[in-house]
C-alpha positions in Angstrom: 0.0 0.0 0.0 1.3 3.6 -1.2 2.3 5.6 2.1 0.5 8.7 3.0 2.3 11.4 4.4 2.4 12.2 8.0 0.9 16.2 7.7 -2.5 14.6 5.4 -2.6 11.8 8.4 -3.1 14.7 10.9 -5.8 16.0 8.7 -7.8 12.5 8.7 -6.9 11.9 5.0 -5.2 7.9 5.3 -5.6 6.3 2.0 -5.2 7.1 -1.4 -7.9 5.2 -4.0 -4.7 4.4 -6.8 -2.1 2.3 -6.7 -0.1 3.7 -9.6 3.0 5.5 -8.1 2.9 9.4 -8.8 5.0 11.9 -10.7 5.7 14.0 -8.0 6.8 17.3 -8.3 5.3 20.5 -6.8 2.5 22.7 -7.2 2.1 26.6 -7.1 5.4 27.6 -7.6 3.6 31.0 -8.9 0.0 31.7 -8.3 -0.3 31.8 -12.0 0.5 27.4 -11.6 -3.2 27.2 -10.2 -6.1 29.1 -11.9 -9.5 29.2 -10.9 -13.2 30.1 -12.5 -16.0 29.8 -10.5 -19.1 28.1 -12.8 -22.5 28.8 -11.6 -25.8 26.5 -11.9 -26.6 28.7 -14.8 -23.6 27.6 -16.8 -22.3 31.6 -16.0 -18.7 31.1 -16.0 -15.8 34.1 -13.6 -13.3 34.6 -16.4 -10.1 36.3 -15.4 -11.6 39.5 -17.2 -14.4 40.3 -19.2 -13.9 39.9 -23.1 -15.5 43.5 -23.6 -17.4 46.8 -22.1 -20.1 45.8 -20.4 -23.5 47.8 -20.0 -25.2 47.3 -16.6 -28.0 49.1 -16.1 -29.7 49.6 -12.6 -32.3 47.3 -11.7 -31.9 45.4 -8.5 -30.5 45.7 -5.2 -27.5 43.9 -5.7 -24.8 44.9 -7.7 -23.3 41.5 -9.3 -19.6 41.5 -9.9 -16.2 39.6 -10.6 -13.9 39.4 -8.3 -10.3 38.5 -9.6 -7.3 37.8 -7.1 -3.7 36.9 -7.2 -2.5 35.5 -3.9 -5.4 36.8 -2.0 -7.1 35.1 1.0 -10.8 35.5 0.1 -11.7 36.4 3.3 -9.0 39.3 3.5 -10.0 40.3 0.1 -13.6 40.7 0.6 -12.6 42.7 3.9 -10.2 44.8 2.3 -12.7 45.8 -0.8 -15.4 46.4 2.1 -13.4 48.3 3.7 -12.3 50.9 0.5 -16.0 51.2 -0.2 -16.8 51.9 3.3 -19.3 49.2 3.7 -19.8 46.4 6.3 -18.6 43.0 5.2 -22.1 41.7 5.4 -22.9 43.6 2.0 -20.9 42.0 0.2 -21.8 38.1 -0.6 -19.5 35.3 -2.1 -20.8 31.9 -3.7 -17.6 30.2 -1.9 -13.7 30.7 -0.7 -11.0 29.9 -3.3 -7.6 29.2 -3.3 -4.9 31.7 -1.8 -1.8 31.3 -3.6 -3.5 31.0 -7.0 -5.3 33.1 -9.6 -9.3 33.2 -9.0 -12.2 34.5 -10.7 -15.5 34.6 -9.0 -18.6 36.0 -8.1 -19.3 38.4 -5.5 -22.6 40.7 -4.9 -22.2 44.1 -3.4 -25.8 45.4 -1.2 -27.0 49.1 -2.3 -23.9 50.4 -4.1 -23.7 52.8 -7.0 -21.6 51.5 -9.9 -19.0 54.4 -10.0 -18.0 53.5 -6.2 -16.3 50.8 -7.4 -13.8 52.8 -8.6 -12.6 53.5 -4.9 -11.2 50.0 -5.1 -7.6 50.7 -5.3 -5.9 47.2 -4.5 -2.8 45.6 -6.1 -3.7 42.1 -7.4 -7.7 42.5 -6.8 -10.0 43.7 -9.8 -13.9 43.8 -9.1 -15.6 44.2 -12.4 -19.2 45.0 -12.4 -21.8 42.1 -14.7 -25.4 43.6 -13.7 -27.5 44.4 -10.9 -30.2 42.1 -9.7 -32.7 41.7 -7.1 -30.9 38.6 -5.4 -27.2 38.3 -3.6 -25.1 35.4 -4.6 -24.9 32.5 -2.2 -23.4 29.0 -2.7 -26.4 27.4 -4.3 -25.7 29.5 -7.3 -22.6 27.9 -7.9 -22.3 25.0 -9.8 -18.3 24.3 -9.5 -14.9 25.6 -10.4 -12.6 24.6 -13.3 -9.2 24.6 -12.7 -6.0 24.6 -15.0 -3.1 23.7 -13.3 0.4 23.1 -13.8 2.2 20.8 -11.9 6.4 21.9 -11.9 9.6 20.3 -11.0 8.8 16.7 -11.9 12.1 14.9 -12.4 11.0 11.7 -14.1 11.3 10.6 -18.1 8.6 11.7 -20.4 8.1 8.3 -20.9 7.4 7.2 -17.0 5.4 10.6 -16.5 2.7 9.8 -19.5 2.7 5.5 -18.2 2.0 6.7 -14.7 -0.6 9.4 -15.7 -2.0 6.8 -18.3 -2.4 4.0 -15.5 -4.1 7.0 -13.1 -6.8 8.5 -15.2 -7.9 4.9 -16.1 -8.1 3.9 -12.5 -9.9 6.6 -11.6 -12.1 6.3 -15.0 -13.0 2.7 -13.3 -13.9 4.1 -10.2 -16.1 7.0 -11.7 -14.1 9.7 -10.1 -11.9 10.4 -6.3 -12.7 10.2 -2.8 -14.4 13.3 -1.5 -11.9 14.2 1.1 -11.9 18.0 2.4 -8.5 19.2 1.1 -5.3 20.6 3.0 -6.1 24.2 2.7 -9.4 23.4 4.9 -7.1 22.9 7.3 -4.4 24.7 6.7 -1.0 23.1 5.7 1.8 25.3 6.6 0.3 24.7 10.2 -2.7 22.7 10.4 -4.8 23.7 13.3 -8.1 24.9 12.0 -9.5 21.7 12.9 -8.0 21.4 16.2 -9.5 24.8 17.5 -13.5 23.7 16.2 -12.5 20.6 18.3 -11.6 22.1 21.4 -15.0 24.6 20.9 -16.7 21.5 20.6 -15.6 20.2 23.8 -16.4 23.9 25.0 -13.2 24.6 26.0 -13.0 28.0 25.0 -9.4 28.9 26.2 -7.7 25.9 24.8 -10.4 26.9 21.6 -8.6 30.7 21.6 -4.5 29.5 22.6 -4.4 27.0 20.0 -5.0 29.4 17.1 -3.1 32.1 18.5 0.4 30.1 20.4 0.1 26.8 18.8 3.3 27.0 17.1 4.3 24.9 13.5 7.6 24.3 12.2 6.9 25.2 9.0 5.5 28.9 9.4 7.3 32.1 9.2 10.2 32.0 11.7 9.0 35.4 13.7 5.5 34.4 13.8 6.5 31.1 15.4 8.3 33.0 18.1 5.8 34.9 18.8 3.1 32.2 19.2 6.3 30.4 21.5 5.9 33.8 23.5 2.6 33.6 24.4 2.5 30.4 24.8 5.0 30.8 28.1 3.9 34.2 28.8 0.5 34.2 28.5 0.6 37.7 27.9 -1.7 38.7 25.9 -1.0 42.7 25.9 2.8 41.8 25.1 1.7 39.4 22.8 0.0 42.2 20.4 3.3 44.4 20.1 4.9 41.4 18.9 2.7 39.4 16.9 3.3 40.5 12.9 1.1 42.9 11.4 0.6 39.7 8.3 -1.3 37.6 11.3 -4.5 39.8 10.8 -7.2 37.6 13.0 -4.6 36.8 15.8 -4.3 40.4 16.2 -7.7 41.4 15.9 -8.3 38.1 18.9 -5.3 40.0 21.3 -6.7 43.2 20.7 -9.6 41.9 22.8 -8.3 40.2 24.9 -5.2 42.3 26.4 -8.3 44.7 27.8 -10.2 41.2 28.4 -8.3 38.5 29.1 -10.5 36.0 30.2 -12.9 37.0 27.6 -12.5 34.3 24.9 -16.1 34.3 23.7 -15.4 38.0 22.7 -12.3 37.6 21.1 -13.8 34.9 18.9 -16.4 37.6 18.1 -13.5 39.9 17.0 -13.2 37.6 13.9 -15.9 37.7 11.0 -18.7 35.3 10.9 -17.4 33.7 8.3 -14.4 32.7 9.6 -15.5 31.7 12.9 -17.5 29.3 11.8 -15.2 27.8 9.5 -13.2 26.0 13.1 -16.3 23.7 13.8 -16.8 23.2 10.3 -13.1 22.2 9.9 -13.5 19.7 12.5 -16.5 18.3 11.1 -14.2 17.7 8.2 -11.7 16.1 10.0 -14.6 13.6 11.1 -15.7 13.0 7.8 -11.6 12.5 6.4 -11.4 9.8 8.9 -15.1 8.5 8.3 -14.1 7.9 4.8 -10.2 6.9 5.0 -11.4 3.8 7.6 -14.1 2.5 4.7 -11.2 2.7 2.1 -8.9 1.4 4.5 -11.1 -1.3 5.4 -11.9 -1.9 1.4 -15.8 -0.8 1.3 -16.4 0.6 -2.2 -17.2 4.2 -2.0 -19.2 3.6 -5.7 -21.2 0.8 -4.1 -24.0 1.6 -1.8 -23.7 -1.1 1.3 -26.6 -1.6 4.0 -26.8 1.2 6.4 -25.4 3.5 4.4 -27.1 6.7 3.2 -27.4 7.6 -0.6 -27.7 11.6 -1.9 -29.9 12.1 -4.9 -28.9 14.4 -7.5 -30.7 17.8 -8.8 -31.2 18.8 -12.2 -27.6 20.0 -12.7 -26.0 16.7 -11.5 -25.5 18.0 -8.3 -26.2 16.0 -4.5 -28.8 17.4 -3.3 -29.9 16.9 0.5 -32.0 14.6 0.1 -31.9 11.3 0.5 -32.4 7.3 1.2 -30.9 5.0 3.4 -29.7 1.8 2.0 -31.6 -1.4 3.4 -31.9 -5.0 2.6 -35.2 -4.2 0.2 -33.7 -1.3 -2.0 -29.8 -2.5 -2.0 -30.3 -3.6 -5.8 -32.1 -0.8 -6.6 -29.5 1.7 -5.3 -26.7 0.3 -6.5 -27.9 0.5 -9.6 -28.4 3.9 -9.5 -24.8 4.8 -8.3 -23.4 3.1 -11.1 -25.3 5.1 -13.5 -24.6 8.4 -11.6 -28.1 9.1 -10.1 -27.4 9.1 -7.2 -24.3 9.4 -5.0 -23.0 6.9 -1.7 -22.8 9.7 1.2 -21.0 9.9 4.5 -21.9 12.2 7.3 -20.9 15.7 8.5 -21.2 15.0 12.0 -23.6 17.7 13.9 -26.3 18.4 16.2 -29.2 17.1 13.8 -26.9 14.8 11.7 -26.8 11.3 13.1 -24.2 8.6 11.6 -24.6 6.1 9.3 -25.8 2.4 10.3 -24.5 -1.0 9.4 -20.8 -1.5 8.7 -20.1 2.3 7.8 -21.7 3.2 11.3 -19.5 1.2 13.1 -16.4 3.1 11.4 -18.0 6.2 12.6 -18.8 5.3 16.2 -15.2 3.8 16.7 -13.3 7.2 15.4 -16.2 9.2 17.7 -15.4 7.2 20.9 -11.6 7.7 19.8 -11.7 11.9 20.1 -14.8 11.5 22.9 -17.2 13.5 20.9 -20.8 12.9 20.4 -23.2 15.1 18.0 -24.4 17.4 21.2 -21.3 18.7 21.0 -21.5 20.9 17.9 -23.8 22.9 19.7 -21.6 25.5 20.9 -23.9 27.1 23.8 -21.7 29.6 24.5 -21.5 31.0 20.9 -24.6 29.2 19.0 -24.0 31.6 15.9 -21.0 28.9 15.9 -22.8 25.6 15.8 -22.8 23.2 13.5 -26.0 21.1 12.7 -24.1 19.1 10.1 -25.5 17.3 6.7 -24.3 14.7 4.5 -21.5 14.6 1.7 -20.7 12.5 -1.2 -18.1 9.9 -0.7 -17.1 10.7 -4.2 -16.4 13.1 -6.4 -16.3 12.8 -10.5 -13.7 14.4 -12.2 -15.7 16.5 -15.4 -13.9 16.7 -18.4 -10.1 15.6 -17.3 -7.6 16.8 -19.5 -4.0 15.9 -19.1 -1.4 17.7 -21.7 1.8 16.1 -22.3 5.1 16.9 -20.4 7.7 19.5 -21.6 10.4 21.5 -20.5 9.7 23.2 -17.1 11.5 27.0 -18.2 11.7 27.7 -13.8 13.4 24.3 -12.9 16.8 23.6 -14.7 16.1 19.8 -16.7 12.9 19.0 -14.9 9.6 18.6 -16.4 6.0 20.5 -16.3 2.1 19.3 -16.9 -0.8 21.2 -16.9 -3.9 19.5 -15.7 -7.3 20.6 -16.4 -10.9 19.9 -15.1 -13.8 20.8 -13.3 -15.2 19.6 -9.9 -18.6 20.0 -8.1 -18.5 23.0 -5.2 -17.1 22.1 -2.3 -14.6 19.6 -3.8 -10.9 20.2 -3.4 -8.8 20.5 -6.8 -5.7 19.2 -4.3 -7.3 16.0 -3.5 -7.2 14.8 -7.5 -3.6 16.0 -7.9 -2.8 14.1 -4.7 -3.7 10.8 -6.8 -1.3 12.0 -9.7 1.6 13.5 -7.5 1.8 11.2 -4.5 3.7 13.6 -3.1 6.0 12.7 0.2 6.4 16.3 1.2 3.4 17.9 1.4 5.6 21.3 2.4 7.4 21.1 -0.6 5.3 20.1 -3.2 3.3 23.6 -2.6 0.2 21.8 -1.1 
């Protein structure tokens, strides 16, 4: 069995669903290596700029725009262009957070705004261009997916072992019908992964150890003065000294000490220093952890995720292809039936996101889930987050798997930034939600996450 590197272990993903050995290399060397267009349900698709003038005229309370980024957090980015409009974040709505280090196109609506205040927007490496004005905000269900072209750098094997090992890849994953749904590494984080761990210790309502792991948990792998200054704080417990030291790049752990070097035992209102958004994403992140683990154990323990088993619960599809929430559970009576339908793509095998209202699976995949439960002593009460209930997490189900739409793989040439290494550019398109990172994972098999740009 192909090993799995340490950092993705810590993130619940255990198992890979090829056996081909990868290419290697690395990823993101510039943000120009991954590129990213939104696609909505209406088949509307973010280019990286418009093709020509456009004429919006003003009918609606929403103005609907693109919003194009180079090395941007989303969630900075959306602060920073409310802030040069003098707006509150609130007002301006995204479909779903995209990649940092990578060039992104997407949609964004902006509440009550005239079209020439856009021009305030003065940013290096964000562009907003105005599409039309309409009488609804985006929101996730608008979006369909993202397609991504990306170019994988630095790969020192022959032409000849690169296109087998590709080869023997995309047909093993044609078989299957697509890749495991994991959550990818930047849910988490990679550099240091502790996203995860926070929601968990807010789920155990443990709102100190919630508030010192995001701001002093330190990681080998970050920049060297931002590790000492979590190292700081984690003797000191200083929280006043801590915000003259802390960089001025670490944005939410500032906005966190600001609050609490006046309150210092006040860890529900630092956490309420941070936007909504973001604090929800820690018990969400946790939830994803779950599920990672949920779904390594049935690969590890060889259960088909393309094969509905007893117990298990199946998603159907809408009218775009898309899971849905609802669904069936798989019994004895509609086992045949079901199966069926996976195979032709009706419907999709689920696993659950652990919450207050989402229970687990039964039969053999229930077992999984109640074993890694008992192992972190967490039930589903525990996503209800009394102290902060804006933060709870009622959870839902995901698909096990993801297809892979319209997979294309060029051949490898000369990479022009690594001396007498190679470069590929991979294309496709994913469902929202899914994690571009988790199909090159298949083709890189990467042994240092760090390295390889994940």
């Amino acid at each position: 069995m192909l090993r799995v590197p340490s950092i993705e272990k810590q993130l619940g993903i255990e198992a890979f669903v090829t056996k081909t050995r990868g290419i290697g290399g690395a990823i993101r060397q510039t943000p120009e290596d991954f590129v990213v267009k939104e696609v909505l349900v209406d088949c509307s698709k973010a280019e990286l700029e418009p093709k020509q003038p456009l004429q919006v005229t003003r009918e609606g309370r929403y103005l609907i725009c693109l919003l194009v980024k180079r090395d941007w957090d989303t969630l900075l980015a959306v602060r920073k262009i409310a802030k040069q409009l003098g707006i509150s974040e609130r007002r301006v709505q995204i479909a779903g957070i995209k990649d940092k280090k990578a060039v992104t196109s997407q949609h964004i609506s902006v509440e009550n705004i005239k079209l020439k205040q856009l021009n305030r927007i003065q940013t290096e490496d964000i562009h907003v261009y105005p599409l039309r004005y309409s009488q609804t905000m985006v929101f996730p269900h608008m979006s369909f997916g993202n397609m991504f072209h990306l170019t994988v750098r630095n790969i020192s094997h022959s032409v000849v072992v690169i296109q087998e090992r590709i080869s023997n890849i995309v047909s093993e994953l044609q078989i299957i019908g697509g890749v495991q749904n994991f959550f990818g590494h930047q849910r988490f984080g990679t550099i240091r992964p502790i996203t995860h761990l926070v929601g968990k210790a807010l789920a155990q309502n443990d709102l100190e150890k919630a508030a010192l792991r995001f701001l002093a948990k330190p990681s080998p792998h970050e920049h060297p003065q931002s590790r000492e200054a979590r190292q700081r704080l984690l003797e000191a417990r200083d929280f006043e000294e801590a915000l003259d030291i802390f960089p001025r790049w670490l944005l939410y752990e500032r906005l966190m000490l600001s609050h609490l070097a006046k309150h210092p035992k006040d860890y529900t209102g630092a956490f309420r220093r941070l936007p909504k958004r973001l604090r929800s994403l820690f018990l969400q992140a946790y939830q994803s952890y779950l599920f990672n683990r949920f779904l390594s154990q049935r690969l590890l323990h060889k259960i088909p995720i393309n094969e509905p088993q007893i117990g298990d619960y199946v998603l159907e599809i809408d009218s775009h292809g898309l899971p849905t929430r609802s669904y069936i559970k798989a019994t004895s009576k509609n086992l045949g039936y079901l199966r069926e339908a996976v195979g032709e793509g009706k419907i999709y095998v689920a696993i659950p996101l652990i919450g207050f209202k989402q229970a687990s699976s039964e039969g053999v995949q229930g077992e999984i889930e109640q074993h890694v439960l008992k192992s972190e002593n967490i039930t589903r009460t525990n996503f209800y987050v009394s102290s902060m209930p804006e933060m709870s997490a009622p959870g839902e189900l995901r698909a096990a798997m993801m297809p892979i739409i319209n997979l294309n793989v060029e051949q490898p040439v000369k990479d022009e930034l690594n001396f007498s290494r190679k470069k590929l550019r991979i294309s496709f398109t994913l469902h929202r939600g899914c994690y571009a990172t988790i199909v090159l994972r298949e083709f890189m098999k990467s042994r240092n996450l760090i390295k390889a740009g994940f």
